[in-house]
Steps between C-alpha positions, in 0.01 A plus 500: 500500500773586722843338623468433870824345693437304774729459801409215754710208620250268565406324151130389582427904543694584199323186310145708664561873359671375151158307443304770615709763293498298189156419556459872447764533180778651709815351425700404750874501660558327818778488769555272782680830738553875439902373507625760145129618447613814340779334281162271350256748495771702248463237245126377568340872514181410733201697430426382938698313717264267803752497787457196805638681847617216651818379283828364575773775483356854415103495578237642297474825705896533478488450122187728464676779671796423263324497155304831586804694631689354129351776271580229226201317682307748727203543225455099499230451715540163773230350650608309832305147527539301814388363810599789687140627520489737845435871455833609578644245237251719240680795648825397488487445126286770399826714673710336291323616214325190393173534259320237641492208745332168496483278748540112483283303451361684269217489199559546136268769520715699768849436314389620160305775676812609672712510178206701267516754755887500542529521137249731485 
């Protein structure tokens, strides 16, 4: 299946989406914050990357922004997961170019529906 990095400092959630992910035969990368993000994602070559928002230092809409203004990363599609469910949140990353958004807590069914359609 596909590569899929994971960025999310809270380990329960990461501990969550690498079950559901490998449940589905993605392999999968994960990082605790979005602190050198591009210097990783050089070396780990992510077919997605699931995004938290809410993250020490540079938040998920900050780093989506980033990695789709970086044309080494702009054709990588994110999907932004958090708690940050309101409709402007939705907004907010859909303007920074994310592919999809799930918010916690979530299903199995909405994650890995979220990343088919990402991935296309």
């Amino acid at each position: 299946m596909s590569k899929i990095v994971v960025v999310d400092d809270s380990n329960a959630e990461v501990q969550l989406i690498e079950g559901y992910l490998r449940g589905a035969g993605h392999t999968v990368v994960s990082y605790p914050n979005a602190e050198k993000l591009e210097d990783r994602l050089v070396i780990d070559h992510p077919e997605l990357i699931i995004l938290d928002v809410v993250m020490p230092g540079r938040n998920g809409f900050q780093t989506c922004r980033d990695l789709k203004n970086d044309d080494r990363f702009k054709n990588i599609p994110v999907v932004l997961c958090t708690s940050k469910g309101g409709d402007s949140d939705k907004f907010w990353g859909q303007q920074q170019g994310a592919n999809g958004y799930v918010v916690k807590p979530f299903k199995a069914e909405e994650l890995l529906a979220a990343v088919k359609k990402a991935l296309g």
